[in-house]
N, CA, C and O atoms as a Tinker XYZ file with bonds, in Angstrom:
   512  protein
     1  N    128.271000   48.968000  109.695000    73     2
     2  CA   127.377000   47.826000  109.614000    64     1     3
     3  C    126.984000   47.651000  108.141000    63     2     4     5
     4  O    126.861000   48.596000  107.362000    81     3
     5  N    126.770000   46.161000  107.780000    73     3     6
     6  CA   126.849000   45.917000  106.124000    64     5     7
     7  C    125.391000   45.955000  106.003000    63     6     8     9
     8  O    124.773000   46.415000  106.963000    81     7
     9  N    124.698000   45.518000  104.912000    73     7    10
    10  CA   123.016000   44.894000  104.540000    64     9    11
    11  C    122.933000   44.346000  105.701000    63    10    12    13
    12  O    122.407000   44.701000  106.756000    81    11
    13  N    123.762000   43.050000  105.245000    73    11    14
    14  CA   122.798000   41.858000  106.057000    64    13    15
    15  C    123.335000   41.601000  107.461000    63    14    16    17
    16  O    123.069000   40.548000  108.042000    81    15
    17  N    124.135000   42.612000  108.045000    73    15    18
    18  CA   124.498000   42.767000  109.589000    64    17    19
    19  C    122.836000   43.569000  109.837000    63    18    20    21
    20  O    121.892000   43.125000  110.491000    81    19
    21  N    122.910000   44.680000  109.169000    73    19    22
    22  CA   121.410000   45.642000  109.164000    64    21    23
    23  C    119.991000   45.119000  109.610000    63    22    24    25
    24  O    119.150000   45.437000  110.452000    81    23
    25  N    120.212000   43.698000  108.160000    73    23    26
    26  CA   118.809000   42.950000  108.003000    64    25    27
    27  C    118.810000   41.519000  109.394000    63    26    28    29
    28  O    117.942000   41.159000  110.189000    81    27
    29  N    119.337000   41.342000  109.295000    73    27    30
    30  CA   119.771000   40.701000  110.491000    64    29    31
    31  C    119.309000   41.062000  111.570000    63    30    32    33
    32  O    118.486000   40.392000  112.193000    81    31
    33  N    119.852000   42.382000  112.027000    73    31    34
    34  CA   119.503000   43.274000  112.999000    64    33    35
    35  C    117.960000   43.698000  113.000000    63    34    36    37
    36  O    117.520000   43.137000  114.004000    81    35
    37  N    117.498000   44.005000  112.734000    73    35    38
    38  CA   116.382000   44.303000  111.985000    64    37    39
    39  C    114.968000   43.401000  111.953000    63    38    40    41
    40  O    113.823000   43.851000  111.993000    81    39
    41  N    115.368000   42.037000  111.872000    73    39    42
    42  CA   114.527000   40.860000  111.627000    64    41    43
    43  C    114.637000   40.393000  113.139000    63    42    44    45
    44  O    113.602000   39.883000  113.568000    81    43
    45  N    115.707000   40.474000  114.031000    73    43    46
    46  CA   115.195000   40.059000  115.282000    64    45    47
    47  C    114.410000   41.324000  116.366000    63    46    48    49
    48  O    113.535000   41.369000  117.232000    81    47
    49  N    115.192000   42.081000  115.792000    73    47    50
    50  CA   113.775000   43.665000  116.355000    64    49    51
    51  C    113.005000   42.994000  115.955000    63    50    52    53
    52  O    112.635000   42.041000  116.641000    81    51
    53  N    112.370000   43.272000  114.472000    73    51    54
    54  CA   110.730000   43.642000  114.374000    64    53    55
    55  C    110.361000   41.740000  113.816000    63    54    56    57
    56  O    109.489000   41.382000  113.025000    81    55
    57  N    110.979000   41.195000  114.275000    73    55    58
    58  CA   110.048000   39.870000  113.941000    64    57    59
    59  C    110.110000   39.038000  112.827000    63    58    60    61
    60  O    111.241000   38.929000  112.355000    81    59
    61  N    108.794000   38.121000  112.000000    73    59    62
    62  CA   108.857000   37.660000  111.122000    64    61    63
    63  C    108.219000   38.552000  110.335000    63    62    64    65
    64  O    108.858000   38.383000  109.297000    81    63
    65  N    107.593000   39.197000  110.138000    73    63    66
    66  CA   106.960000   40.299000  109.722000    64    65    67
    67  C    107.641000   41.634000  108.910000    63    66    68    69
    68  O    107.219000   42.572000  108.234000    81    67
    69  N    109.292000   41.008000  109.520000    73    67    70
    70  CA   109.946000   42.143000  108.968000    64    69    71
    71  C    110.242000   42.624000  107.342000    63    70    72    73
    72  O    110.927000   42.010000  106.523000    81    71
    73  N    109.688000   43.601000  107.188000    73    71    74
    74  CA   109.831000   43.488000  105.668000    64    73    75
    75  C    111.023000   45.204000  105.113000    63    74    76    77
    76  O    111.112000   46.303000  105.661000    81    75
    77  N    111.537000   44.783000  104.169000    73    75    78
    78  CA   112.342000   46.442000  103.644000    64    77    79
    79  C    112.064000   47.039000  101.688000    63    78    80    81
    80  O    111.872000   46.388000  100.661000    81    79
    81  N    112.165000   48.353000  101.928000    73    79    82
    82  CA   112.232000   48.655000  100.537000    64    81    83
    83  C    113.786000   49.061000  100.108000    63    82    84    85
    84  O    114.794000   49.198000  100.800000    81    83
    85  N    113.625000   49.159000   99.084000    73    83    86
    86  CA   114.987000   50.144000   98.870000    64    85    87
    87  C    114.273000   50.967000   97.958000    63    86    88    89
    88  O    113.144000   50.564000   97.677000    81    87
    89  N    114.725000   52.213000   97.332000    73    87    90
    90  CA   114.307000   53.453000   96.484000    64    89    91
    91  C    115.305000   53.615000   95.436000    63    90    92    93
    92  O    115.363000   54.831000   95.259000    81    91
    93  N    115.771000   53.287000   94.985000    73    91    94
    94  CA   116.922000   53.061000   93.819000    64    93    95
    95  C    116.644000   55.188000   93.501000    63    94    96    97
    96  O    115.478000   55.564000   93.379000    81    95
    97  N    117.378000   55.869000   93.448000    73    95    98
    98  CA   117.254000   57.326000   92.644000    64    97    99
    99  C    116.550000   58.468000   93.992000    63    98   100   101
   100  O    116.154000   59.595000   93.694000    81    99
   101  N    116.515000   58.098000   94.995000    73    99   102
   102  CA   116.007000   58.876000   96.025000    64   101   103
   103  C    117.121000   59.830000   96.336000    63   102   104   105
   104  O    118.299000   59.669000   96.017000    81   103
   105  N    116.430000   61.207000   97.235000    73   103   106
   106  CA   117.451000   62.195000   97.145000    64   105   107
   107  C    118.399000   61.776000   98.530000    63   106   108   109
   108  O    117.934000   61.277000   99.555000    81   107
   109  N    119.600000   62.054000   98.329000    73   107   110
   110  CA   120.387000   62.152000   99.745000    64   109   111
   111  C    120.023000   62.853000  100.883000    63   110   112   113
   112  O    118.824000   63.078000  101.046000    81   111
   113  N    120.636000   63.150000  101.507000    73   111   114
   114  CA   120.838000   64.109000  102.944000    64   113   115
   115  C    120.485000   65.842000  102.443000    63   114   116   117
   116  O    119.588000   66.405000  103.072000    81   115
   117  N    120.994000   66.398000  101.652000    73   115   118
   118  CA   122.029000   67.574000  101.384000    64   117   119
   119  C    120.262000   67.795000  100.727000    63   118   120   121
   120  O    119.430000   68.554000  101.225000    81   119
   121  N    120.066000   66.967000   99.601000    73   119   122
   122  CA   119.244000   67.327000   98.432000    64   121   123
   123  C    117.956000   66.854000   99.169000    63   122   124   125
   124  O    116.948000   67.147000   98.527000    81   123
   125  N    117.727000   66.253000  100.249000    73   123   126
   126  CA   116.722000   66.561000  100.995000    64   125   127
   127  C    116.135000   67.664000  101.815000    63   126   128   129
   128  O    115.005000   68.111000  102.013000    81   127
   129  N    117.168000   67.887000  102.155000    73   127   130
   130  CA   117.307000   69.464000  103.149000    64   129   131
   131  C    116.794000   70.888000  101.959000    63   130   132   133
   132  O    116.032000   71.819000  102.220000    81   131
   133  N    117.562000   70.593000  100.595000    73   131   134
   134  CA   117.188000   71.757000  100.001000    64   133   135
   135  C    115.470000   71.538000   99.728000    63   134   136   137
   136  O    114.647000   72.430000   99.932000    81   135
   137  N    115.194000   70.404000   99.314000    73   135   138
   138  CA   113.739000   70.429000   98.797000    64   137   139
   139  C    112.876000   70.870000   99.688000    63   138   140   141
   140  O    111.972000   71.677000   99.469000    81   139
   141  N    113.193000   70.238000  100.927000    73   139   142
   142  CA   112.675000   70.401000  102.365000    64   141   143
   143  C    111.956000   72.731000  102.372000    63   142   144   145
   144  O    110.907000   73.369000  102.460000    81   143
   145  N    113.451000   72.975000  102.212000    73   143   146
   146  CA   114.004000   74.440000  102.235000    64   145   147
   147  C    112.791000   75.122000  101.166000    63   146   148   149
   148  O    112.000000   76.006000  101.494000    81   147
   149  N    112.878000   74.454000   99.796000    73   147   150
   150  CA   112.234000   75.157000   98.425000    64   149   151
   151  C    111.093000   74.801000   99.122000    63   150   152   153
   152  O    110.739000   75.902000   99.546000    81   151
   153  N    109.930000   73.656000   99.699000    73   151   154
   154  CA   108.837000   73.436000   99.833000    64   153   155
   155  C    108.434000   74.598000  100.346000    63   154   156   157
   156  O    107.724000   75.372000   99.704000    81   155
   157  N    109.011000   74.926000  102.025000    73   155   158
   158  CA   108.810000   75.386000  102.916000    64   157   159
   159  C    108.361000   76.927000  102.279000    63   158   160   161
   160  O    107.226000   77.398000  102.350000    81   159
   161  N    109.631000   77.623000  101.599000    73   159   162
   162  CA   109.154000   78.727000  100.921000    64   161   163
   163  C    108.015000   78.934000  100.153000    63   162   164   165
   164  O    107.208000   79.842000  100.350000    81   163
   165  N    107.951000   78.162000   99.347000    73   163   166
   166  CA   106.705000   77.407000   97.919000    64   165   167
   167  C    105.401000   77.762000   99.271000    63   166   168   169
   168  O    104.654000   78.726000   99.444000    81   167
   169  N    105.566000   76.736000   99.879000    73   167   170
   170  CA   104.268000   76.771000  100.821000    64   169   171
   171  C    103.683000   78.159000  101.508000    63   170   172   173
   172  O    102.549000   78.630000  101.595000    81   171
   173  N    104.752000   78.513000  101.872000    73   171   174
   174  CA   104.249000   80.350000  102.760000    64   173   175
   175  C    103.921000   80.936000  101.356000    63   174   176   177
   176  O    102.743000   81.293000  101.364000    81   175
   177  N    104.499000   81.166000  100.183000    73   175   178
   178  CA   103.757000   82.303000   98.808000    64   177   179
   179  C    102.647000   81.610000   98.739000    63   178   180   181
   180  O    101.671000   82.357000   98.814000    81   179
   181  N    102.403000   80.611000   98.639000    73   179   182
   182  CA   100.878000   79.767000   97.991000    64   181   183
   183  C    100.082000   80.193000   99.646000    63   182   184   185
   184  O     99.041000   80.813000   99.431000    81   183
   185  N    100.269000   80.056000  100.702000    73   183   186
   186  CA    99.386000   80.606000  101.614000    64   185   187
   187  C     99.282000   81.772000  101.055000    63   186   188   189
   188  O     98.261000   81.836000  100.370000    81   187
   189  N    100.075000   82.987000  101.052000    73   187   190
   190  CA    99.705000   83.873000  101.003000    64   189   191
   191  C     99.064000   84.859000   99.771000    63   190   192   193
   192  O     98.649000   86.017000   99.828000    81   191
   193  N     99.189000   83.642000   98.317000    73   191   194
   194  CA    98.430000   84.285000   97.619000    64   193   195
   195  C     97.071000   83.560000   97.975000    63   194   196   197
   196  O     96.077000   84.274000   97.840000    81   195
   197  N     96.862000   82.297000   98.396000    73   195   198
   198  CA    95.055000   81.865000   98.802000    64   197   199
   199  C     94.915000   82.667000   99.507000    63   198   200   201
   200  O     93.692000   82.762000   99.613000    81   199
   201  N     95.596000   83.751000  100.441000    73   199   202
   202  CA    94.785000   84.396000  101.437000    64   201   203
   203  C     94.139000   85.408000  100.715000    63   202   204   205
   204  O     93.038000   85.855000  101.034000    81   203
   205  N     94.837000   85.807000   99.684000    73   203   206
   206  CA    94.186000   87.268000   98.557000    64   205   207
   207  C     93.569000   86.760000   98.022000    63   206   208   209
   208  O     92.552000   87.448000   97.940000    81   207
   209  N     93.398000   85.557000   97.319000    73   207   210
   210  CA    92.224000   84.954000   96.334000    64   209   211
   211  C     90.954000   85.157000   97.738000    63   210   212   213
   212  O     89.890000   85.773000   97.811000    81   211
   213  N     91.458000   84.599000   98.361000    73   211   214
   214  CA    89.842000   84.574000   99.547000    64   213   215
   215  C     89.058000   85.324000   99.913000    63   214   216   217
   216  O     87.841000   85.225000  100.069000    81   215
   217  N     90.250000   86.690000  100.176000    73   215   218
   218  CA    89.206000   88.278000  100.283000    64   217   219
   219  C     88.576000   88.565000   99.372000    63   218   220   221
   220  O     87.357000   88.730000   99.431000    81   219
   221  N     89.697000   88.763000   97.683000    73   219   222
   222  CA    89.153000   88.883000   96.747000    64   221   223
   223  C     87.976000   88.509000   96.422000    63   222   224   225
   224  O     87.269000   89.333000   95.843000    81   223
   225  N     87.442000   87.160000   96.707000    73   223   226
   226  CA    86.518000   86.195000   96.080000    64   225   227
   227  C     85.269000   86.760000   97.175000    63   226   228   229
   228  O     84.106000   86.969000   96.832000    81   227
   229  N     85.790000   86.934000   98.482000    73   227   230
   230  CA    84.328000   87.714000   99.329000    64   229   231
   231  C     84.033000   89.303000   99.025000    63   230   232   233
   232  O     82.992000   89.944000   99.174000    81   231
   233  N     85.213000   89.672000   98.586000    73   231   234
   234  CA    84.720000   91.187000   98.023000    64   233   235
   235  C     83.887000   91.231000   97.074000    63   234   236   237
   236  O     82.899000   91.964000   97.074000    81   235
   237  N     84.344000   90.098000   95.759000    73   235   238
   238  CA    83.325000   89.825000   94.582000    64   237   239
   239  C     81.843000   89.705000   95.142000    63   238   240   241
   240  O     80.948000   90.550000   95.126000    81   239
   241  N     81.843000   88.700000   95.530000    73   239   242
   242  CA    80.717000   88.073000   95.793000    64   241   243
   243  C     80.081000   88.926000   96.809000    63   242   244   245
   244  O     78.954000   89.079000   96.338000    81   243
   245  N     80.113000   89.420000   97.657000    73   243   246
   246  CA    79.606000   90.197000   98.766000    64   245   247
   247  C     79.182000   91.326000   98.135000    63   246   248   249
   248  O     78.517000   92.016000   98.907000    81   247
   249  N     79.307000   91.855000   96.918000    73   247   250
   250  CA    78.580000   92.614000   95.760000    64   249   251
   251  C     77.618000   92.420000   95.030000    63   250   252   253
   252  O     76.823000   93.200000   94.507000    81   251
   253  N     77.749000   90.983000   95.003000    73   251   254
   254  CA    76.834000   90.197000   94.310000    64   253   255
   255  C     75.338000   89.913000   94.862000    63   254   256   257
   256  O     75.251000   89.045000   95.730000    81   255
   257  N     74.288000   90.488000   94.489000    73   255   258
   258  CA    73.341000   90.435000   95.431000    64   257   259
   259  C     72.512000   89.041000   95.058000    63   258   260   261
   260  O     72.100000   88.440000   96.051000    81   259
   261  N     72.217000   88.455000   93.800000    73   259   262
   262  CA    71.881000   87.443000   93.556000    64   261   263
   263  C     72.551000   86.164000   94.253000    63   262   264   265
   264  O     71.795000   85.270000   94.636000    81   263
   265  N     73.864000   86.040000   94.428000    73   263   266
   266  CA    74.724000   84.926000   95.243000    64   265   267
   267  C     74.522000   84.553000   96.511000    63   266   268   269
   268  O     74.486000   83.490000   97.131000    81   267
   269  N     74.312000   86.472000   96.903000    73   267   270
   270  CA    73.938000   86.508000   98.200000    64   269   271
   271  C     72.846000   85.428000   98.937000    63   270   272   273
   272  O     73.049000   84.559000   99.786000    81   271
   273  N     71.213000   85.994000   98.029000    73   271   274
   274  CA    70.451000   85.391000   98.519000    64   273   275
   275  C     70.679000   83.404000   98.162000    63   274   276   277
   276  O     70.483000   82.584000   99.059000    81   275
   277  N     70.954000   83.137000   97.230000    73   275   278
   278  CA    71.458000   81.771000   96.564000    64   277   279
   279  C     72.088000   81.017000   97.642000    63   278   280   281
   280  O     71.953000   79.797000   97.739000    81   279
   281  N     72.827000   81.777000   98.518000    73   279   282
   282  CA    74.121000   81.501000   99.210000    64   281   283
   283  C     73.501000   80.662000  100.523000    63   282   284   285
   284  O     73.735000   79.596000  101.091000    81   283
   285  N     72.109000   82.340000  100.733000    73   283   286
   286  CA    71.328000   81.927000  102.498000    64   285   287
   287  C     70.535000   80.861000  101.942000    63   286   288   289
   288  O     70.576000   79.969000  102.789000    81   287
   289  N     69.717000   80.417000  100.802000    73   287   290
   290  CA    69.217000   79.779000  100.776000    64   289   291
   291  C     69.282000   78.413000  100.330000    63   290   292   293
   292  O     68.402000   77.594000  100.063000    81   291
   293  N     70.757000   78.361000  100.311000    73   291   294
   294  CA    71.616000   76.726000  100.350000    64   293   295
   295  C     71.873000   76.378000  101.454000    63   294   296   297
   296  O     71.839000   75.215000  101.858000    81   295
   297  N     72.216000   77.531000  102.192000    73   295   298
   298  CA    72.569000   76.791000  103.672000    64   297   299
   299  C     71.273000   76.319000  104.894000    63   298   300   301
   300  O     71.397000   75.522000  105.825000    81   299
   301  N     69.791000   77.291000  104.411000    73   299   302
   302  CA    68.824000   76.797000  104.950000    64   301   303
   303  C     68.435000   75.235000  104.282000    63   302   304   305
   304  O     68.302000   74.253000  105.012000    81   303
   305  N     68.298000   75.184000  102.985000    73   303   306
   306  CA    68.394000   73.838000  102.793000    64   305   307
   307  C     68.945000   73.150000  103.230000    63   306   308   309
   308  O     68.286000   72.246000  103.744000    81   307
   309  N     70.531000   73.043000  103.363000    73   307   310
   310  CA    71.524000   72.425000  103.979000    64   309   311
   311  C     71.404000   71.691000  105.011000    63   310   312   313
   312  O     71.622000   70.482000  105.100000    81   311
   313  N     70.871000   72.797000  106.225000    73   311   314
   314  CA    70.753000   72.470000  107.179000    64   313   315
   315  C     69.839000   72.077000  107.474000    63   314   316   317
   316  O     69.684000   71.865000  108.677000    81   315
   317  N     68.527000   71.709000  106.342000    73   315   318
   318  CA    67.280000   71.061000  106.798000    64   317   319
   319  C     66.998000   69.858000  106.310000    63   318   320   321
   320  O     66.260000   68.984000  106.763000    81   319
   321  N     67.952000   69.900000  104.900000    73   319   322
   322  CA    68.244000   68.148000  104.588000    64   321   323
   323  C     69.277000   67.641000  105.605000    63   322   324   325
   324  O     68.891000   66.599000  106.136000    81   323
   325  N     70.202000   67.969000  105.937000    73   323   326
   326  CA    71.011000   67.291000  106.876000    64   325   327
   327  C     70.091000   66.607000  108.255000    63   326   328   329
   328  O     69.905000   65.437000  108.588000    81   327
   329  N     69.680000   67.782000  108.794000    73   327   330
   330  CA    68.506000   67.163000  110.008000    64   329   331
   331  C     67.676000   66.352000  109.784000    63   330   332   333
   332  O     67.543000   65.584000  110.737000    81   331
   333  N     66.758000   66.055000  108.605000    73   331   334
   334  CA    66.063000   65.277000  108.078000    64   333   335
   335  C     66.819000   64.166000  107.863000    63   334   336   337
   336  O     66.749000   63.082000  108.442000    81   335
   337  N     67.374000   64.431000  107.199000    73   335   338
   338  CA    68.290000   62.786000  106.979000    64   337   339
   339  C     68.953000   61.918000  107.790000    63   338   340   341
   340  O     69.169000   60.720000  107.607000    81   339
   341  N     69.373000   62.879000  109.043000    73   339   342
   342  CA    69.988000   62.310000  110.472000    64   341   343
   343  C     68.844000   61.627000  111.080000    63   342   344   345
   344  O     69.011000   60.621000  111.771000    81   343
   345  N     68.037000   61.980000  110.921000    73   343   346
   346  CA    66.816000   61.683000  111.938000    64   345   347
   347  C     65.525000   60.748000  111.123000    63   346   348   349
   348  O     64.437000   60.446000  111.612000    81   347
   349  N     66.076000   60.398000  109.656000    73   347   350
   350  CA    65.481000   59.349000  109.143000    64   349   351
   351  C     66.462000   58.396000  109.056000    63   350   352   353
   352  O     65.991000   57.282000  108.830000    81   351
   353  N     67.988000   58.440000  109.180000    73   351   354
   354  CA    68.896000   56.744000  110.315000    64   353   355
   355  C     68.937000   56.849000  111.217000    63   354   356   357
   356  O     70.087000   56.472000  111.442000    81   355
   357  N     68.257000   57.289000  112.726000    73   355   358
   358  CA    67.852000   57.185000  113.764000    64   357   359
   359  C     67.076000   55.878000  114.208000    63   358   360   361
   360  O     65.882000   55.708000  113.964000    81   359
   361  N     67.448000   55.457000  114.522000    73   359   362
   362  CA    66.617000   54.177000  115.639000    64   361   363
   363  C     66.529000   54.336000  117.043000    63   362   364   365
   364  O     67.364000   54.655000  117.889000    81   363
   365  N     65.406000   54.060000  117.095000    73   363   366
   366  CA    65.239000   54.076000  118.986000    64   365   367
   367  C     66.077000   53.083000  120.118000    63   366   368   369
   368  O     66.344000   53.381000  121.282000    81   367
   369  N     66.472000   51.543000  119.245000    73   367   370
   370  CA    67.477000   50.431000  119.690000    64   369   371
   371  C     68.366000   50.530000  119.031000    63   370   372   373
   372  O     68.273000   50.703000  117.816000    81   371
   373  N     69.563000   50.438000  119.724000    73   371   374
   374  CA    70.883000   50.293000  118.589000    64   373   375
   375  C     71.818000   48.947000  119.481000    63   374   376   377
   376  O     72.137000   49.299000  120.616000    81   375
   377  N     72.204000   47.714000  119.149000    73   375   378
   378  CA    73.112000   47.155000  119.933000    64   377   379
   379  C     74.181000   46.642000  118.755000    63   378   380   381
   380  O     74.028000   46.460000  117.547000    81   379
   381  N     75.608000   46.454000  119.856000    73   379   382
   382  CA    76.526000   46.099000  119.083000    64   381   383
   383  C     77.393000   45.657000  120.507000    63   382   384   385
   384  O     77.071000   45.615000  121.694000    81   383
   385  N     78.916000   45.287000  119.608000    73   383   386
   386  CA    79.707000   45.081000  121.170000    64   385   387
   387  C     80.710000   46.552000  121.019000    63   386   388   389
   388  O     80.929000   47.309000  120.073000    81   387
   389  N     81.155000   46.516000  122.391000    73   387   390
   390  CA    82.397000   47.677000  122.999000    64   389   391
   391  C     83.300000   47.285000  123.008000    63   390   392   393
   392  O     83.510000   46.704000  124.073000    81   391
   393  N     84.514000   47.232000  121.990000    73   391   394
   394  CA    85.585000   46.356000  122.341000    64   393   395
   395  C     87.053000   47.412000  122.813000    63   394   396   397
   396  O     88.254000   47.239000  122.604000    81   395
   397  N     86.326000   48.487000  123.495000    73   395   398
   398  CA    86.726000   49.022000  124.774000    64   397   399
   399  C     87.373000   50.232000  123.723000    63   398   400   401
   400  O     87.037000   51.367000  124.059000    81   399
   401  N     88.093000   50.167000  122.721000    73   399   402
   402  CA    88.175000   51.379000  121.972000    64   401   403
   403  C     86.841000   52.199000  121.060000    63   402   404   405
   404  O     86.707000   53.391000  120.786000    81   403
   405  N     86.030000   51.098000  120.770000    73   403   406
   406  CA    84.951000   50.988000  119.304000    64   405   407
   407  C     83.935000   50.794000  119.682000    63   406   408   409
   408  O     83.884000   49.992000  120.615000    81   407
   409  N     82.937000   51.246000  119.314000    73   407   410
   410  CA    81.542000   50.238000  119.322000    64   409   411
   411  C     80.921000   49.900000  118.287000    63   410   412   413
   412  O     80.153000   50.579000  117.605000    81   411
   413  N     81.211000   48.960000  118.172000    73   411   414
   414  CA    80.686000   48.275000  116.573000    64   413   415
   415  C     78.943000   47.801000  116.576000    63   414   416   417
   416  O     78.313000   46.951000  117.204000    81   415
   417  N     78.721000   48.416000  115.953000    73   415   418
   418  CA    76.995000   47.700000  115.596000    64   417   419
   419  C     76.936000   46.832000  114.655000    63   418   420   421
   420  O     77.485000   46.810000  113.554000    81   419
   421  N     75.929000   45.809000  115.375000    73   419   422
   422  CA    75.394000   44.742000  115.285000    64   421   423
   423  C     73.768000   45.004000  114.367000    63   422   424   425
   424  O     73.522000   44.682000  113.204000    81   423
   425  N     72.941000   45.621000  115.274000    73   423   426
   426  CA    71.928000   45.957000  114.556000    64   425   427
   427  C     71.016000   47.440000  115.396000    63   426   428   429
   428  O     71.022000   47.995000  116.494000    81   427
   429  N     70.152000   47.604000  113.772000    73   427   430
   430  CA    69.278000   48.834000  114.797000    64   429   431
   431  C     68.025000   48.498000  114.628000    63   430   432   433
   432  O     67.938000   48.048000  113.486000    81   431
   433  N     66.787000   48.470000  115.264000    73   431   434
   434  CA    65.457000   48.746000  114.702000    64   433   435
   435  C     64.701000   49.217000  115.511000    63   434   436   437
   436  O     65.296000   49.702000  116.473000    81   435
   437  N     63.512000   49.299000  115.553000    73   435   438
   438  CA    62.429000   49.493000  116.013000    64   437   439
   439  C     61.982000   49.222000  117.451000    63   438   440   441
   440  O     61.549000   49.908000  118.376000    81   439
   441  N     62.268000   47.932000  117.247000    73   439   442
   442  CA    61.512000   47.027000  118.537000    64   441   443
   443  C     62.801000   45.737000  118.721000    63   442   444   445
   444  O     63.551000   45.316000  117.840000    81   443
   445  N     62.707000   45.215000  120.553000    73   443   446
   446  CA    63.582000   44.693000  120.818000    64   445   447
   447  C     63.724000   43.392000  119.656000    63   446   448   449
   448  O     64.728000   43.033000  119.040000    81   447
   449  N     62.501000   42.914000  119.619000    73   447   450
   450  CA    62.063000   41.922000  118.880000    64   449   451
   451  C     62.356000   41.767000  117.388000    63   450   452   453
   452  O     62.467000   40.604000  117.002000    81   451
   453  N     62.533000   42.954000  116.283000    73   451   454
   454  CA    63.532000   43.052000  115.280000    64   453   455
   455  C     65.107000   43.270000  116.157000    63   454   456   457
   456  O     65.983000   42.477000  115.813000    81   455
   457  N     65.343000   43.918000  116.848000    73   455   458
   458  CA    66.859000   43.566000  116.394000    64   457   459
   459  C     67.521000   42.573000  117.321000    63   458   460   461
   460  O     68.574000   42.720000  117.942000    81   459
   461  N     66.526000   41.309000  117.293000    73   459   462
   462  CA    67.374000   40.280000  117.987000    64   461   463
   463  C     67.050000   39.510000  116.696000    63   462   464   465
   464  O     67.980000   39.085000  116.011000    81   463
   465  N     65.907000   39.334000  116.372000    73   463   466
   466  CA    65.943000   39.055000  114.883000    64   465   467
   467  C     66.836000   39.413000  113.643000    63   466   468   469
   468  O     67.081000   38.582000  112.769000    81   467
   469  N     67.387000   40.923000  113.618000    73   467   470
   470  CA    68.345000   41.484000  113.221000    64   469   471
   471  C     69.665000   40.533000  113.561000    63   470   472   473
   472  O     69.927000   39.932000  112.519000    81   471
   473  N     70.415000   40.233000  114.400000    73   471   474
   474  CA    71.569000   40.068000  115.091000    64   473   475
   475  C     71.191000   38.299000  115.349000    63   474   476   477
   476  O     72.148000   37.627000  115.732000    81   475
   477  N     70.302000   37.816000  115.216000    73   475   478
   478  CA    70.340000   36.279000  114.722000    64   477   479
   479  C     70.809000   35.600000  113.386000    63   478   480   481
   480  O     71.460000   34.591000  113.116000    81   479
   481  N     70.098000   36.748000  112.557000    73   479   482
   482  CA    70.520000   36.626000  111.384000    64   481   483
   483  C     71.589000   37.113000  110.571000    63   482   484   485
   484  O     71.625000   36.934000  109.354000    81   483
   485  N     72.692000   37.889000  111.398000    73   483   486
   486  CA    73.503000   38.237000  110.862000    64   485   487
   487  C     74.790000   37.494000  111.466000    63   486   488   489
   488  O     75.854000   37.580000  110.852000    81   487
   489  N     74.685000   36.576000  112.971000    73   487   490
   490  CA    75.400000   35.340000  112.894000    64   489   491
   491  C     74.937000   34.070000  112.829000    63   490   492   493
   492  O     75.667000   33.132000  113.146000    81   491
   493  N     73.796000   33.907000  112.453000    73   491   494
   494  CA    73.944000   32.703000  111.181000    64   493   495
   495  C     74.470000   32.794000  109.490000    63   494   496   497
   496  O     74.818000   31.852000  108.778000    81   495
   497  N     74.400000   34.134000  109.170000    73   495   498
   498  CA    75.214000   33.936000  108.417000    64   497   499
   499  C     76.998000   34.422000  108.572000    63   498   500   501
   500  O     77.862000   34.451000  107.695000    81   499
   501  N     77.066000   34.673000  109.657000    73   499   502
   502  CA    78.903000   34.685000  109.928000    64   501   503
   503  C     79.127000   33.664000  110.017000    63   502   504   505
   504  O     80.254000   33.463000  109.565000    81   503
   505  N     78.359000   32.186000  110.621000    73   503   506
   506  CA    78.607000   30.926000  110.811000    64   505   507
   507  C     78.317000   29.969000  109.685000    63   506   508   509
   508  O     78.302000   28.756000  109.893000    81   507
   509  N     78.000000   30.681000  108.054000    73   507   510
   510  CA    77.926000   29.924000  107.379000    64   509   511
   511  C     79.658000   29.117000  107.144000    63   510   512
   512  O     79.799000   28.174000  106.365000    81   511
């Protein structure tokens, strides 16, 4: 099969929409397989030296008694700005539509009465 038997082929599959690249210098078959091959190796040594950097780095540090405490007392912060902050974008109303995968919001507030006010004003201006 030529190009334009291909493109041809191709354009009544996928439509008007159909679009192609070409890669001018891309590797073949053969020289794909090897890179494929070198990655694969490349990838298992680099796991397995991050796995020694990782102990290493908890052996360091797990000596370290200053880090230590530094360490518990980032994650109590952490976890008390996070809660705080979840629970200051909290609203008691939230509406939007379900478009059966999603639920998209529309608006949140307080009272029914802001967020219909909310959601009036946000399609009058979709209908500008």
């Amino acid at each position: 099969m030529n190009k334009a038997q291909a493109l041809a082929k191709l354009a009544k599959l996928l439509g008007k929409t159909m679009r192609y690249r070409v890669a001018p210098g891309s590797p073949n078959a053969e020289e794909r397989a090897r890179c494929r091959d070198n990655a694969v190796a490349g990838r298992a040594t680099l796991k397995l030296l991050a796995e020694k950097m990782r102990l290493r780095r908890e052996e360091i540090l797990a000596a370290n008694e200053d880090y230590a405490g530094m360490r518990a007392l980032h994650k109590e912060l952490t976890d008390s700005t996070d809660a705080t902050y979840s629970k200051s974008a909290s609203f008691p109303i939230t509406v939007g539509r379900d478009t059966g995968m999603f639920f998209s919001v529309d608006a949140e507030g307080d009272n029914w009465a802001e967020v219909v006010e909310k959601v009036a004003a946000r399609m009058a201006h979709r209908n500008l």
